[in-house]
C-alpha positions, 0 to 999 in steps of 0.5 A: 542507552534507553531503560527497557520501560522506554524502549517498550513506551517508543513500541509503536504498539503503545502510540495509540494513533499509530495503532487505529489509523495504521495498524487497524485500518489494515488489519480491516481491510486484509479481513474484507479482503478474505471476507470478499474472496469466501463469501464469493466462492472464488477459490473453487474457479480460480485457485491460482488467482486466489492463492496469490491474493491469499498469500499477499494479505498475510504478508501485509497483516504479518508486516503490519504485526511486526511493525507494532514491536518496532522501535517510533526512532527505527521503525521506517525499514518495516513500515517501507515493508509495509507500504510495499506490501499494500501496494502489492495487494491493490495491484492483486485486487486490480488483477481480480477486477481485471479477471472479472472477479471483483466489481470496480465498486468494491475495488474502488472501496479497497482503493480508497482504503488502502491509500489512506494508509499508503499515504499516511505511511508516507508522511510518517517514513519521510518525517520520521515523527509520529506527530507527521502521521496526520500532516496532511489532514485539517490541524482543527479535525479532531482524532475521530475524525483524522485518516478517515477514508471516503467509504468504510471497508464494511461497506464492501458488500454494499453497492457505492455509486455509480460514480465511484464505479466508473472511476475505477472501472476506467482508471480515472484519477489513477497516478501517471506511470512514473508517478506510481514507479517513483511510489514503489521506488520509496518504498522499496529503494534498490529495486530491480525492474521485475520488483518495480513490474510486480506492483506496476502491471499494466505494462511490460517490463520493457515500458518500465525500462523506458520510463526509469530511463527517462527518469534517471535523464530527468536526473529522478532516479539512479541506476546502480550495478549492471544487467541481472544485478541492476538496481534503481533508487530514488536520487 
């Protein structure tokens, strides 16, 4: 058994990589997030649409504050959480793009941002390893200069270029339907067809149900329990 002086050394909140580049980043983002949403007057017009965002930025920094007690050898339950959660706050931030409410600029920004966490998260849950959180970047970066995102979240309040703008405004760039459901699914392993439809809004649950079928023909994806109960998974 660990000593006790181990156990807090393997704490996430002592891996100084983990600590900027993870927890930092989204700590940065979710207040932008809170920034944007005061500094525009939303909550008076539209409380409902607010609240929600509100609700699913304090429960992705709450995730990312657990996640920093969290053993490096147990840590990929809370960090899947934490994925999860980032995904759902870029799908409520799209829903204010959507509601005209945000500019497509600073919802490219906040893109942009948030996946570089969701993919960083990703090589660290796959690998299991705190020397993955940067295997998809240049072995000759240095630290500073690792999971560094296009635009810094402080630059939300400015203008981004027009090009930046027409991407996100038209969606190109953006991962195919199946692609984005096989993302939920590794976050989120036994999900229903209503947690896979939180995250994937831009069609119904029925055309959810299409493509997780022929996902599961295409033998990516299995199928557990029956009606209410049914549950999807990465094979």
């Amino acid at each position: 058994m660990l000593s006790n002086k181990t156990q807090s050394e393997e704490k996430l909140v002592n891996n100084p990589e983990y600590y900027k580049y993870i927890f930092k980043k989204t700590e940065k983002v979710v207040c932008a997030v809170f920034y944007i949403l005061d500094d525009r007057g939303h909550a008076k017009d539209n409380p409902i649409i607010i609240k929600d965002i509100e609700k699913v930025a304090l429960k992705t920094i709450d995730t990312a504050l657990r996640s920093l007690q969290s053993h490096g050898s147990s840590s990929a339950t809370i960090l899947s959480e934490l994925r999860y959660d980032l995904l759902s706050l870029q799908t409520k931030l799209r829903i204010l793009h959507a509601s005209h409410l945000l500019t497509a600029d600073i919802l490219h920004v906040f893109i942009d941002e948030t996946d570089s966490v969701i993919r960083t998260l990703k090589n660290y849950i796959e690998y299991g390893d705190t020397s993955a959180l940067f295997s998809d970047t240049d072995a000759s970066d240095g630290p500073a200069n690792r999971v560094v995102a296009k635009r810094p979240v402080s630059s939300v309040s400015g203008g981004a270029s027009r090009t930046a703008s027409t991407q996100a405004g038209n969606g190109t760039n953006q991962p195919d339907r199946k692609t984005r459901i096989a993302e939920v699914l590794k976050s989120k392993p036994n999900a229903s067809i209503k947690d896979i439809s939180d995250i994937v809004t831009d069609c119904s649950e029925k055309t959810i149900q299409r493509e997780l079928m022929s996902m599961i023909n295409d033998k990516i994806v299995e199928k557990k329990g029956q009606r209410r109960w049914t549950t999807y998974s990465l094979i």
